[in-house]
N, C-alpha and C positions, 0 to 999 in steps of 0.2 A: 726161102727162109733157110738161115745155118742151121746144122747140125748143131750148134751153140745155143744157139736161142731157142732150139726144140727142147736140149735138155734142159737149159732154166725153167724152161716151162713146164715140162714133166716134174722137174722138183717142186716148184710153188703151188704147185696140183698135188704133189705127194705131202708136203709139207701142211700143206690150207688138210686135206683130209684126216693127216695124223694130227693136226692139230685139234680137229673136230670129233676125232676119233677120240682123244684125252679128254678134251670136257665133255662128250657126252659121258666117258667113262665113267669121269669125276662125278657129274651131274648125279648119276646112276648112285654111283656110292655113298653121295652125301643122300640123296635121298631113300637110299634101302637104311642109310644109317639114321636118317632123321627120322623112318618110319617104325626103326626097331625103338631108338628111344621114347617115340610118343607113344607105342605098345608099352613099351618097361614102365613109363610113367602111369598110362591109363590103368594100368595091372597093378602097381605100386598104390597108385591114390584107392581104386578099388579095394584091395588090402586094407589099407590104412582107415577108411571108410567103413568096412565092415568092422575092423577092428576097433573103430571109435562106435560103432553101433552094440559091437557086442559088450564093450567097454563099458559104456552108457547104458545099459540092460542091465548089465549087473551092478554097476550101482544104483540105477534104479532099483532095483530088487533087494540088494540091500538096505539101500535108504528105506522100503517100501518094512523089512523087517524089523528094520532098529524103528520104524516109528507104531508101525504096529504092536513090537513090544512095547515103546513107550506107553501106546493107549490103552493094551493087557495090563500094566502095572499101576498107572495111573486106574484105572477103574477097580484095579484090586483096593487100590488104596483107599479110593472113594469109597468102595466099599464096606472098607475098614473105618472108614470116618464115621460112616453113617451109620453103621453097626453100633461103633464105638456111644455116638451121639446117643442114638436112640436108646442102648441099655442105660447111657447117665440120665436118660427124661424118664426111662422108668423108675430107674433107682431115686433119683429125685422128687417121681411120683411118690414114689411108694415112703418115703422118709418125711414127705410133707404130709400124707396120708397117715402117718403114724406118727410126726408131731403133731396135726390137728386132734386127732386120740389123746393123744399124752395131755391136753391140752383141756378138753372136754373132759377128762378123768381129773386134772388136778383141781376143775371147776366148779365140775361136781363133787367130789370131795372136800373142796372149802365151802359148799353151799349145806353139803351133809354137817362139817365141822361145825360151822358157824351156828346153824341149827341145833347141833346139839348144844352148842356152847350157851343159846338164848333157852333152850331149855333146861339146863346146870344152872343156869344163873337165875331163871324163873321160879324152880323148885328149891335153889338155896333161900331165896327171901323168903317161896311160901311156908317153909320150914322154918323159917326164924319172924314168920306174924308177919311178912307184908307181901301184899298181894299185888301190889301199885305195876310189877312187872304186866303183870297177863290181866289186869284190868286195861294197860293201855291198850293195848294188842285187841280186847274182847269187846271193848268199847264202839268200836270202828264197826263194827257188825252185830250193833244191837241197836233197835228200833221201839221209836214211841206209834201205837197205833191209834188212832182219835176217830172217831165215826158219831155220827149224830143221836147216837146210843149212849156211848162213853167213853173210855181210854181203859187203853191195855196195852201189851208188849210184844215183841217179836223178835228172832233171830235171822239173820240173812245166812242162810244157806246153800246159797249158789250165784256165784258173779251177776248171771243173767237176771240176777233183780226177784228171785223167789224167796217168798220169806213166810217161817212156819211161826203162828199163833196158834193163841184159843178159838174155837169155836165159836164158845160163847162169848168173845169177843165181839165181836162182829154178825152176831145172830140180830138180824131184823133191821140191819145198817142199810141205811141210802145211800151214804156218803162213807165214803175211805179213806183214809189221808194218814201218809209215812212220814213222820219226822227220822230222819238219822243222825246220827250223830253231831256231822257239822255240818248241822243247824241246817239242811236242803230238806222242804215240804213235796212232797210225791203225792199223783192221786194214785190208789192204788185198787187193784183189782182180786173181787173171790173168786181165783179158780176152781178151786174143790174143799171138800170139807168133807169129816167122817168126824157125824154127830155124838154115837157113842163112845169113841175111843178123848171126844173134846178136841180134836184136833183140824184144823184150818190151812190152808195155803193160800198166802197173798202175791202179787204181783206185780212191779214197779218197772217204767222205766229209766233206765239207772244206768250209769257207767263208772266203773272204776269202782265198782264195791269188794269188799273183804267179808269173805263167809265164815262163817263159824264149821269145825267138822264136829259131826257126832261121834262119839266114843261108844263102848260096846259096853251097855249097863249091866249085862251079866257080870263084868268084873270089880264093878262099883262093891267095896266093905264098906260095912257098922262102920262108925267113926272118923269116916274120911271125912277129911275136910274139904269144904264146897263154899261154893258162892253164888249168889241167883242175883240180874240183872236186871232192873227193869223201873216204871214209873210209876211210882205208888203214890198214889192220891193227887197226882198232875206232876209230880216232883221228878224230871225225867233222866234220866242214866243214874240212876242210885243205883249202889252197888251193898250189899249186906253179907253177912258171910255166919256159917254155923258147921255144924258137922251130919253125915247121914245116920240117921238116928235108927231108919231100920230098912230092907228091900221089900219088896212085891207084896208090901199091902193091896190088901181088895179096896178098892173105893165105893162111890154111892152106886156106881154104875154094874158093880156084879165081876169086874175086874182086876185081875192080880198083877196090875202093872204100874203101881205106882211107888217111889221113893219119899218115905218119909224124911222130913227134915226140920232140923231148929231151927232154919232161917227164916227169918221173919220175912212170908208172903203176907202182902196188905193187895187190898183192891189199887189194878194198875201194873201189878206185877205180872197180873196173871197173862201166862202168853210167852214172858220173860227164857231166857235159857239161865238153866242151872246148872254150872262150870266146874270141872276138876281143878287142880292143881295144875295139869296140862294146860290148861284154858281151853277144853273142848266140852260139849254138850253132853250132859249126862242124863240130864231131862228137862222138861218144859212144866215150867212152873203153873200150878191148876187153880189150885184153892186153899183155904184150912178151915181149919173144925173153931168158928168162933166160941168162944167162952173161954181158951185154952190159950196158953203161949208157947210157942215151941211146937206149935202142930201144923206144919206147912207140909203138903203133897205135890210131886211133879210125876210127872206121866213120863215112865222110862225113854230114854233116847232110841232105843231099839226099837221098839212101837212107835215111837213119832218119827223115825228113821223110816220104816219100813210104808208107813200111811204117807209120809210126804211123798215119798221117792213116787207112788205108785198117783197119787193125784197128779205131780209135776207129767209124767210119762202119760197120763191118759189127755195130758192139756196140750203136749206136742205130740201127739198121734191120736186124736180123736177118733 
């Protein structure tokens, strides 16, 4: 072999390993460089990554505050609604509860007016001679009594169908029976009876009746004028009229409780109520002294007051 051809071949041998010697250099370099850039990047996204996490933290946290405020203010306000609400349902209560008052007050005082006004207007006619007001009114609650004895009169004195007579009405009767007014037959029943005083309680069943009230005979004057109800001689709802002639005669019976009067009591009346000017009971018409005119006696309201009330109360609580 030449000395020629040995060194071509030394060179293509220096050559082939310088050559190998460059890329692996390269090789090396690109990948120390490929391996710093995927570090720079991994490190980079990492950053970027935590950065979006702490990013996202806090606006969670603020979202988390702006809605938490929203639901503190919202519920303030609910609050305030509801507050609001409920003092207007009380104030509402309370103004409906004090128009229904206003209301019950102006009701009652047109029932008080009205009242007064039928009794102005009652006492004007009986001051000018007619009585035709408080006859209507007294009418309604005055009764013919008939028993297989006789006929006599009576007052209803309480809704529930109670109604005060004579005694001797009804003394020795089988048979009871209530005419009223209009024109309705009742049988009717002796609850009690207080023989000395003449005084009687009868019993109906009845709906929709108008009682007569008694008045306080202590204040009954001489001269008042009166009027007694009742059915004289079969003749039923006759009304007659006179003045009180004197107070608390003694009667047959030993008694200082009777009202003298000019009104003509006939057999049938007796029983009857004998009426103010008010149209209230002043007493219960008895008897009179035959031979005479003008001599009619009723058994004071107060004593027929005081004996009804106390028979009616022994008849519901035996």
């Amino acid at each position: 072999m030449s000395t020629l051809t040995k060194d071509v071949k030394n060179v293509s041998i220096i050559f082939t390993v310088t050559i190998i010697l460059v890329i692996g250099v390269f090789s090396y370099s690109i990948y120390k460089v490929s391996g710093d850039i995927k570090e720079d990047y991994t490190n980079k996204m990492s950053l970027m990554n935590k950065n979006f996490i702490d990013n996202l933290n806090i606006v969670k946290q603020d979202l988390g505050d702006v809605i938490s405020g929203l639901k503190t203010n919202l519920t303030l306000k609910m609050d305030l609604v509801e507050n609001d609400l409920s003092n207007f349902r009380q104030q509402n209560k309370k103004e409906l509860s004090t128009l229904n008052s206003l209301i019950e007050q102006i009701e009652e005082q047109s029932d008080i007016k009205l009242n007064e006004l039928k009794d102005e207007v009652s006492n004007i006619q009986v001051k000018s001679a007619d009585f035709s007001s408080i006859v209507e009114v007294v009418l309604d609650s005055v009764v013919s009594v008939g028993t297989d004895k006789g006929l006599g009169s009576g007052a209803i004195i309480d809704e529930e169908g109670f109604i005060v007579t004579n005694h001797h009405v009804v003394l020795g009767a089988n048979m009871i029976r209530v005419l009223t007014y209009d024109n309705k037959l009742y049988d009717a029943q002796l609850i009690g009876y207080e023989p000395n005083s003449d005084i009687a309680v009868l019993k109906i069943n009845a709906g929709g009746l108008r009682k007569l009230k008694f008045d306080d005979s202590d204040d009954v004057k001489v001269g008042e004028r009166t009027i007694a109800l009742g059915s004289p001689a079969g003749l039923s709802f006759t009304v007659t009229e006179g003045i009180v002639s004197a107070v608390k005669r003694e009667g047959p019976n030993g008694l200082n409780i009777y009202i003298q009067t000019d009104v003509p009591i006939n057999p049938g009346n007796s029983g009857g109520p004998l009426v103010n000017t008010g149209g209230n009971i002043i007493g219960i018409n008895n008897y009179k002294i035959g031979g005479f005119e003008g001599l009619g006696f009723a058994i004071e309201s107060n004593t027929a007051k005081e004996i009804s009330e106390q028979i009616i109360e022994q008849y519901k609580n035996p």
